[in-house]
BAFI-708946 format. One line per field, with one value per atom (N, C-alpha, C, O): y, x, z; residue number from 1; atom name; residue in one letter. Coordinates in nm, 3 decimals. Example, Ala and Ser with C-alpha at 12.3 -4.5 7.8 and 13.67 -1.06 7.14 Angstrom:
# residues 2
yy = [-0.569, -0.450, -0.330, -0.332, -0.225, -0.106, 0.003, 0.114]
xx = [1.319, 1.230, 1.320, 1.424, 1.285, 1.367, 1.290, 1.341]
zz = [0.780, 0.780, 0.780, 0.846, 0.708, 0.714, 0.787, 0.804]
num = [1, 1, 1, 1, 2, 2, 2, 2]
atomo = [N, CA, C, O, N, CA, C, O]
residuo = [A, A, A, A, S, S, S, S]
//
This chain:
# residues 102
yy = [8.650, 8.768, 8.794, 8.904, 8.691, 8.708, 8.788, 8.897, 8.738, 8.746, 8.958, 9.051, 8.973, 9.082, 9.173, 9.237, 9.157, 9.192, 9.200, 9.308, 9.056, 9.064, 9.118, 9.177, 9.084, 9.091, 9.171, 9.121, 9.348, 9.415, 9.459, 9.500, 9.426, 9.512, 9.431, 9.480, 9.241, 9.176, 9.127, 9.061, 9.159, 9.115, 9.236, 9.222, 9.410, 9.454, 9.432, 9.507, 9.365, 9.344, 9.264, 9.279, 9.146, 9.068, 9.088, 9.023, 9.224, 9.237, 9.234, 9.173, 9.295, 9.319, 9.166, 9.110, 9.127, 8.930, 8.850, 8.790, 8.876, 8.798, 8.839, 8.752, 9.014, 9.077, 9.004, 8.931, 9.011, 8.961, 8.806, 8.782, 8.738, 8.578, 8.575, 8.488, 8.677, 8.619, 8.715, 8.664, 8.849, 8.858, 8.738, 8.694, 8.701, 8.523, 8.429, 8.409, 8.363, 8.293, 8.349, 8.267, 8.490, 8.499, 8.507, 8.504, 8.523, 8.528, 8.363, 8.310, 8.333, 8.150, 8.046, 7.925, 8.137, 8.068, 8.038, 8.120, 7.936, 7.896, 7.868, 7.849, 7.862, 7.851, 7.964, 8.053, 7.993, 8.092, 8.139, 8.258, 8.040, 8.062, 8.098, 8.192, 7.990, 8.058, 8.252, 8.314, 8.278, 8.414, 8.454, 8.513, 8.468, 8.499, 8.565, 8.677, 8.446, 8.455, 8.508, 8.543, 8.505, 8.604, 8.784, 8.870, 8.798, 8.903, 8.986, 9.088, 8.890, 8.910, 8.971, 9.093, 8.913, 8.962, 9.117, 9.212, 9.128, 9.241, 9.373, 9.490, 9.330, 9.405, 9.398, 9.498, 9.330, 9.370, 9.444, 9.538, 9.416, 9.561, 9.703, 9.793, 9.715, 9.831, 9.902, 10.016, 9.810, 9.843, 9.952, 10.068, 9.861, 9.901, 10.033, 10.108, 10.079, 10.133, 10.206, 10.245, 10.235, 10.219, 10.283, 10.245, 10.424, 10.477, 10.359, 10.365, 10.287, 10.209, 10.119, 10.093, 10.032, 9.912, 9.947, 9.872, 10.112, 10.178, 10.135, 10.045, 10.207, 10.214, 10.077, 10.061, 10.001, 9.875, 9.812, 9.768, 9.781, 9.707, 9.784, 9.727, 9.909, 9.982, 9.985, 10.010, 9.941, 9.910, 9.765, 9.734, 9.688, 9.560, 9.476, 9.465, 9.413, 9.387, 9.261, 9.195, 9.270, 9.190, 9.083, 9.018, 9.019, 8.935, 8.897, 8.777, 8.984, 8.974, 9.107, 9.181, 9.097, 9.249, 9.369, 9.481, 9.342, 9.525, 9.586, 9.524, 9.715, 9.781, 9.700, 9.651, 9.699, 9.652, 9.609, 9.632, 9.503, 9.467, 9.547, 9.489, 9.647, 9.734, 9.717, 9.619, 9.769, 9.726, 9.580, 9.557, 9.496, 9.390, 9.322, 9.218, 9.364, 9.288, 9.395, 9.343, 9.508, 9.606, 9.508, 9.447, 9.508, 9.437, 9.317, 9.298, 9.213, 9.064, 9.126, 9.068, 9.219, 9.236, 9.226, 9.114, 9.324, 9.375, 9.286, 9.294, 9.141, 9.052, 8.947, 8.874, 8.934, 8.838, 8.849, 8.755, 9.008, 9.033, 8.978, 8.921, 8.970, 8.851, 8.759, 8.707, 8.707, 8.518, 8.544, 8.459, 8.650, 8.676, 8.618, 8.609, 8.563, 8.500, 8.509, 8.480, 8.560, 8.525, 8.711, 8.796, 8.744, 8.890, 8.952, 9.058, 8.903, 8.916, 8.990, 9.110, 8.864, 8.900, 8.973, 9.021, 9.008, 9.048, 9.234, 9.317, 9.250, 9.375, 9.400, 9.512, 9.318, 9.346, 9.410, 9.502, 9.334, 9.397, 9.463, 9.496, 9.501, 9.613, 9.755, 9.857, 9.763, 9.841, 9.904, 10.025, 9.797, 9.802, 9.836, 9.882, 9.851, 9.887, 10.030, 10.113, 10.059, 10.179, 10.256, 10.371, 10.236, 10.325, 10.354, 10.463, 10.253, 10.272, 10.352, 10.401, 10.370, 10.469, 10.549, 10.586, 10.616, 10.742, 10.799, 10.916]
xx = [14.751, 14.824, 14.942, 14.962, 15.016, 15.130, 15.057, 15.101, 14.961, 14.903, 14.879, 14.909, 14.830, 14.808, 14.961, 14.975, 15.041, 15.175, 15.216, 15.229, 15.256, 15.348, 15.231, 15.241, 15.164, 15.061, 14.916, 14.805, 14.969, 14.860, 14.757, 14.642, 14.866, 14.785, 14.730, 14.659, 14.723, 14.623, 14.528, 14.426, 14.562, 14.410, 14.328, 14.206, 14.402, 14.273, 14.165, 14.077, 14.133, 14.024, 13.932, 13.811, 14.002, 13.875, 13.888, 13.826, 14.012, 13.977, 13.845, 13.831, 13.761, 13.593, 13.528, 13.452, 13.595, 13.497, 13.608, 13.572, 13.721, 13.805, 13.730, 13.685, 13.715, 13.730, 13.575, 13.580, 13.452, 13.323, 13.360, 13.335, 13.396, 13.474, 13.513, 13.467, 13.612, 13.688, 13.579, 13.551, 13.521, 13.387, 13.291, 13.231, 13.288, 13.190, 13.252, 13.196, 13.384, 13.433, 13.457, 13.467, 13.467, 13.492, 13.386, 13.408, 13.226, 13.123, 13.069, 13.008, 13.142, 13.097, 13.218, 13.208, 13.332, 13.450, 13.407, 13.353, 13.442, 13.398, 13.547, 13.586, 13.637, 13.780, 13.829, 13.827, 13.880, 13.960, 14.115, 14.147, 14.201, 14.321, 14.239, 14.262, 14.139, 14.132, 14.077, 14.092, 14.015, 13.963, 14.024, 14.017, 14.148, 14.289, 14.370, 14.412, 14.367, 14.444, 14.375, 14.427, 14.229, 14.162, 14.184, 14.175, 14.212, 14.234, 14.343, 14.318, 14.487, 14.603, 14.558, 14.576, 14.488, 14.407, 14.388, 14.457, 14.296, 14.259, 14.344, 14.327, 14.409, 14.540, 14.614, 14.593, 14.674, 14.750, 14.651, 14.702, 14.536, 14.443, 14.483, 14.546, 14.437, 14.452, 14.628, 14.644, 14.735, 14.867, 14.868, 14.907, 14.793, 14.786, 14.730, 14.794, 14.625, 14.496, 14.402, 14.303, 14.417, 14.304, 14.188, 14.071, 14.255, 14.079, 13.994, 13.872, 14.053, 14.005, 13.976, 13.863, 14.009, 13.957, 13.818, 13.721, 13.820, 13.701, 13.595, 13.513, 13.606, 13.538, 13.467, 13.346, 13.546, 13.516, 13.439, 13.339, 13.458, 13.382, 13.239, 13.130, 13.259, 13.110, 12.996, 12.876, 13.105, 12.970, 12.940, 12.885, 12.981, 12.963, 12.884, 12.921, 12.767, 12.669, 12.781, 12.880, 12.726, 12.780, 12.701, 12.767, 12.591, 12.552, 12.496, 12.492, 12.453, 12.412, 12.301, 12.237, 12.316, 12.262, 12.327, 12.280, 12.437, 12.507, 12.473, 12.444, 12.489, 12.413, 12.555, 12.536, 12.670, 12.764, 12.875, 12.903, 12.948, 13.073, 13.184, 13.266, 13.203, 13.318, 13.232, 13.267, 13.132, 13.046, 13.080, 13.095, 13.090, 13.072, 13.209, 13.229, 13.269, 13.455, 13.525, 13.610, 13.498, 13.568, 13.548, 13.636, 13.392, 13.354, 13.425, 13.482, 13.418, 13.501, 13.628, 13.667, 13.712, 13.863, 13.851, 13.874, 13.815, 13.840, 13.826, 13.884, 13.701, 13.694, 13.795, 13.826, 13.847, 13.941, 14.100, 14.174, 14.139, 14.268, 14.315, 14.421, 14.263, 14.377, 14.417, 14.517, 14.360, 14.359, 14.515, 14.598, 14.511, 14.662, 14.763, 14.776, 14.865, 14.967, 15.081, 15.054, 15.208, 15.307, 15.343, 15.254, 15.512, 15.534, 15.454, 15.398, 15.444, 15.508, 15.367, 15.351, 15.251, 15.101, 15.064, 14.953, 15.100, 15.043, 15.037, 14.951, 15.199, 15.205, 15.182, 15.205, 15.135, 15.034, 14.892, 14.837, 14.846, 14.729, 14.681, 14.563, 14.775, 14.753, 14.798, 14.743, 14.863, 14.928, 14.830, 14.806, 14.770, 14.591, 14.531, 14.435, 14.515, 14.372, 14.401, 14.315, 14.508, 14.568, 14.578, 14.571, 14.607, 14.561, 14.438, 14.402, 14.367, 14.200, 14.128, 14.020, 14.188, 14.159, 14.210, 14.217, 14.272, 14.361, 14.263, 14.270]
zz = [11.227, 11.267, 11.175, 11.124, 11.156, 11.044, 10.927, 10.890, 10.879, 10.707, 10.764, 10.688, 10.889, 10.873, 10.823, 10.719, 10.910, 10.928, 10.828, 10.771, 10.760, 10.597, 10.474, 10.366, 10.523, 10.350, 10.391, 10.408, 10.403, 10.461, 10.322, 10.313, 10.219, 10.112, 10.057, 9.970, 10.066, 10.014, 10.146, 10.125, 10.260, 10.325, 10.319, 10.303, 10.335, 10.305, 10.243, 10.284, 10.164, 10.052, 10.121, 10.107, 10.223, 10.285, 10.450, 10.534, 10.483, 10.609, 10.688, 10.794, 10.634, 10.724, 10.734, 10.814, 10.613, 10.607, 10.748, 10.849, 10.706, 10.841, 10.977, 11.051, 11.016, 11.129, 11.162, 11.262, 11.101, 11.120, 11.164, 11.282, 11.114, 11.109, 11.238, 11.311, 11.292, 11.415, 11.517, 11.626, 11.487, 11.623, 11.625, 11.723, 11.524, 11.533, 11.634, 11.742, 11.599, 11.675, 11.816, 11.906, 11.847, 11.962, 12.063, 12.184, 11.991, 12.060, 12.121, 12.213, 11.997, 12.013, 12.103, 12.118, 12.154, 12.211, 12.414, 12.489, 12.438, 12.569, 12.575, 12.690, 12.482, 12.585, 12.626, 12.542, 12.746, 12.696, 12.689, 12.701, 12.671, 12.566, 12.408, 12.332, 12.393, 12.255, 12.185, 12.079, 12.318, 12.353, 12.335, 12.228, 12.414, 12.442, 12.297, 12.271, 12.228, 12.099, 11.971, 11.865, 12.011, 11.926, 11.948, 11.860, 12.072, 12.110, 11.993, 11.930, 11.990, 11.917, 11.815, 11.816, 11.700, 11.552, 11.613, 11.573, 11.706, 11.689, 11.719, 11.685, 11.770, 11.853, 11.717, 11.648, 11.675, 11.554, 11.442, 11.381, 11.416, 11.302, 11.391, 11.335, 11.550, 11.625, 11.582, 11.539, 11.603, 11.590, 11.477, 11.486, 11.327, 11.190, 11.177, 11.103, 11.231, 11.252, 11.323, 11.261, 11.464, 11.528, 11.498, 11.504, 11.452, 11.393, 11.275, 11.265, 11.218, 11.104, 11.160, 11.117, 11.248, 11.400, 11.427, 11.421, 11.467, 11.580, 11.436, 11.451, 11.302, 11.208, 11.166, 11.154, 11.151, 11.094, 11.163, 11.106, 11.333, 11.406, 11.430, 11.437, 11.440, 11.446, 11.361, 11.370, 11.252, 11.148, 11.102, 10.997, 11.190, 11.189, 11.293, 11.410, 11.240, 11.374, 11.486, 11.453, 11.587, 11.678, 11.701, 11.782, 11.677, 11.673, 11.803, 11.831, 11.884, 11.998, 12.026, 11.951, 12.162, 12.234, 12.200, 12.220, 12.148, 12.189, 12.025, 11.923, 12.047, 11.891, 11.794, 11.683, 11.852, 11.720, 11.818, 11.936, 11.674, 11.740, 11.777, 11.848, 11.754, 11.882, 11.981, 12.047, 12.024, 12.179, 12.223, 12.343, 12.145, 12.217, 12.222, 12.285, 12.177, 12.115, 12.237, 12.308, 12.256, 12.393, 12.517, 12.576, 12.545, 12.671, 12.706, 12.813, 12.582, 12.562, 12.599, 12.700, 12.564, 12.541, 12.666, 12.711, 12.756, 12.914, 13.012, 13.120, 12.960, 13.069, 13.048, 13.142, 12.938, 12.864, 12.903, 12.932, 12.898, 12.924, 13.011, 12.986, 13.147, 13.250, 13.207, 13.258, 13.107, 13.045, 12.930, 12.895, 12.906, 12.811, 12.863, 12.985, 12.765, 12.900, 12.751, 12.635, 12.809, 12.724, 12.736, 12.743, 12.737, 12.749, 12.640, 12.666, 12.531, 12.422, 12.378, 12.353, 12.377, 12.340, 12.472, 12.448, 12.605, 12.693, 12.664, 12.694, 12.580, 12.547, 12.449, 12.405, 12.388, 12.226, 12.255, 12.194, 12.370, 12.351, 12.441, 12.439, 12.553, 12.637, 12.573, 12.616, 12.505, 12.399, 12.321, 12.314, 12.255, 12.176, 12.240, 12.178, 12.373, 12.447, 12.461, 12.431, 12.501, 12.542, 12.461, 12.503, 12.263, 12.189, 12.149, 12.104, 12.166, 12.170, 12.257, 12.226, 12.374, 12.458, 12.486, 12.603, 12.375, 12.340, 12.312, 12.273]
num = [1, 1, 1, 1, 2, 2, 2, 2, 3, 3, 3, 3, 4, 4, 4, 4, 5, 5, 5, 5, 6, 6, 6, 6, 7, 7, 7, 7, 8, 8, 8, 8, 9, 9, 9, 9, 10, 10, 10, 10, 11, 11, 11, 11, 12, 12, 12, 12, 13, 13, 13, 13, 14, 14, 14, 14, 15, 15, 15, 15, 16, 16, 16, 16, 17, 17, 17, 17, 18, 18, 18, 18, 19, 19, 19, 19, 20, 20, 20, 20, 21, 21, 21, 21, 22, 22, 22, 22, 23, 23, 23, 23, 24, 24, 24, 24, 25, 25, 25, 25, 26, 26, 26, 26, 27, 27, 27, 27, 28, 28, 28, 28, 29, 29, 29, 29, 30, 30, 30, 30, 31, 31, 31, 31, 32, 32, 32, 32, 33, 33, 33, 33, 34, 34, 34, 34, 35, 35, 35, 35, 36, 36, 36, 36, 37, 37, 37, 37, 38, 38, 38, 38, 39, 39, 39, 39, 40, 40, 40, 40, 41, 41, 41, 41, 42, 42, 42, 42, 43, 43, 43, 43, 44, 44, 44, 44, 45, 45, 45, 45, 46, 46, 46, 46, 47, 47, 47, 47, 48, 48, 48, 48, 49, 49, 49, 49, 50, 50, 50, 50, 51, 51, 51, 51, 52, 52, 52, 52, 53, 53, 53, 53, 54, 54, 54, 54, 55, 55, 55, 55, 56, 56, 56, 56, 57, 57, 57, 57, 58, 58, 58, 58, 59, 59, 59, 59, 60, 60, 60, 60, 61, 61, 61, 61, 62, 62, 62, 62, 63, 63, 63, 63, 64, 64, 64, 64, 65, 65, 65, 65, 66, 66, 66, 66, 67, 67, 67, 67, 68, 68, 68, 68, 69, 69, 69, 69, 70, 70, 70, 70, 71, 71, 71, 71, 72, 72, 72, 72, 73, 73, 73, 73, 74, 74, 74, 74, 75, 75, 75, 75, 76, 76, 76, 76, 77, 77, 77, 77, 78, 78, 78, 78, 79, 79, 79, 79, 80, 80, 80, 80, 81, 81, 81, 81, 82, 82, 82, 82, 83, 83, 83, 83, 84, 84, 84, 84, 85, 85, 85, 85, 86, 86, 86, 86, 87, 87, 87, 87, 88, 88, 88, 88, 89, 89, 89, 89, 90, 90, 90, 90, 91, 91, 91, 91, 92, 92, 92, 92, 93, 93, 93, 93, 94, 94, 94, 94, 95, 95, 95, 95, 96, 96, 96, 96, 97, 97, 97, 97, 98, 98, 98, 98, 99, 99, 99, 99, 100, 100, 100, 100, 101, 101, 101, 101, 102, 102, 102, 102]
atomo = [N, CA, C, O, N, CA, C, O, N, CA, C, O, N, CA, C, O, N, CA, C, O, N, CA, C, O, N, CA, C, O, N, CA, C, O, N, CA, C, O, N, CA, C, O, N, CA, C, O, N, CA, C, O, N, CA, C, O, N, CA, C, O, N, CA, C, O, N, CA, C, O, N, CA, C, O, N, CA, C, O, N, CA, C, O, N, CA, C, O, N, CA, C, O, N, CA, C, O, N, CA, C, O, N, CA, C, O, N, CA, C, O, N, CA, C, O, N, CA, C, O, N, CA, C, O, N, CA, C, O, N, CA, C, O, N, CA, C, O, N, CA, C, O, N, CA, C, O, N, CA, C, O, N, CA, C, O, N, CA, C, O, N, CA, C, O, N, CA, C, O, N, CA, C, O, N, CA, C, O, N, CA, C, O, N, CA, C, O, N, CA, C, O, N, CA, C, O, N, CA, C, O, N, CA, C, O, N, CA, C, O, N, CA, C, O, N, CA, C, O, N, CA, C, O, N, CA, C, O, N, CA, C, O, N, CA, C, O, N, CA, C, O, N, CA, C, O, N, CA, C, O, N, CA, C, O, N, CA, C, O, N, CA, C, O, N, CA, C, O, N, CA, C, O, N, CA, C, O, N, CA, C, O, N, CA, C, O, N, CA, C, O, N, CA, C, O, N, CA, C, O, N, CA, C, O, N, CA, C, O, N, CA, C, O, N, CA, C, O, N, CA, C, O, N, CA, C, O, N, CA, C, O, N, CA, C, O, N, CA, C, O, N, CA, C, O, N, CA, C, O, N, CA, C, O, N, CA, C, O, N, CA, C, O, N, CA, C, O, N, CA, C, O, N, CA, C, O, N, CA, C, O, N, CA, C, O, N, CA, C, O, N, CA, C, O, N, CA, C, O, N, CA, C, O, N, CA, C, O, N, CA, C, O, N, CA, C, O, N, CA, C, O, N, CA, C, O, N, CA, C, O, N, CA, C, O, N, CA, C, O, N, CA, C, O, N, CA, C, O, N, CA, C, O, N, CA, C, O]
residuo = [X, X, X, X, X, X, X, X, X, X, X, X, X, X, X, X, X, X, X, X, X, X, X, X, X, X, X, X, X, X, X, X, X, X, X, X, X, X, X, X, X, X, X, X, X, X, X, X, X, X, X, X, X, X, X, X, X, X, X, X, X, X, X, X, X, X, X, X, X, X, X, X, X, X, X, X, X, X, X, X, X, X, X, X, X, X, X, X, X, X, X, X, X, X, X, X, X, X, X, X, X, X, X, X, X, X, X, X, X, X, X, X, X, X, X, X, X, X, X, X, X, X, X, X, X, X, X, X, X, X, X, X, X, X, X, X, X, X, X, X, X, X, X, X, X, X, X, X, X, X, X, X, X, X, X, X, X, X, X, X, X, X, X, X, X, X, X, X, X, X, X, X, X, X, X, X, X, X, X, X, X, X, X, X, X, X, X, X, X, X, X, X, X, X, X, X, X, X, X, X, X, X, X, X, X, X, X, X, X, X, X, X, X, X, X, X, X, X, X, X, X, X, X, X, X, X, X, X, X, X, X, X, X, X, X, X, X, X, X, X, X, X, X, X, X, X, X, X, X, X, X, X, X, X, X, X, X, X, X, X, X, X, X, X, X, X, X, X, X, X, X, X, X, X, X, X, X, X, X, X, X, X, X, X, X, X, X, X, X, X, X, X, X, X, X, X, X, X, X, X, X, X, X, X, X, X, X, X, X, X, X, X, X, X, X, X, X, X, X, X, X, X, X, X, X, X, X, X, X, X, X, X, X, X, X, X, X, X, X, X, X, X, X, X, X, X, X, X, X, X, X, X, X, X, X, X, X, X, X, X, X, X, X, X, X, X, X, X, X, X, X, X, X, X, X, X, X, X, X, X, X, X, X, X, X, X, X, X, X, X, X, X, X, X, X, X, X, X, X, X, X, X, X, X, X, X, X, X]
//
């Protein structure tokens, strides 16, 4: 989350390889604090972004049933969000959801 923050103009280049990376780990996560904190990543691209969030994950398979990972990273967000804990990330990514569904 930092690297996004301070250094936006060198992760663009491997943002889509990270964002694929962390829908991987989050399909494959059985904890969920760690769910949780994957959430953050995405919430900080949304902060940056959101039309470019919506873009990126849509054209990125999800690795499952759903046609793509925005389908399947929304669903995860919504069952995940109670598990958020801390002011701080709780309004990070309710914040994120809420411009996404602008």
């Amino acid at each position: 989350c930092q690297m996004l923050r301070r250094l936006p103009t060198k992760v663009g280049p491997v943002l889509r390889d990270i964002t694929s990376a962390v829908v991987a780990r989050l399909r494959s996560s059985t904890q969920p604090n760690l769910s949780a904190s994957l959430l953050s990543i995405f919430a900080r691209i949304v902060h940056f972004d959101a039309n470019a969030f919506i873009d990126l994950l849509s054209s990125l398979p999800s690795g499952g049933d759903e046609p793509n990972a925005f389908d399947f990273v929304m669903r995860r967000w919504v069952e995940i969000q109670p598990d958020v804990h801390g002011a701080f990330d709780i309004k990070l990514t309710t914040s994120a959801l809420g411009l996404l569904l602008n």
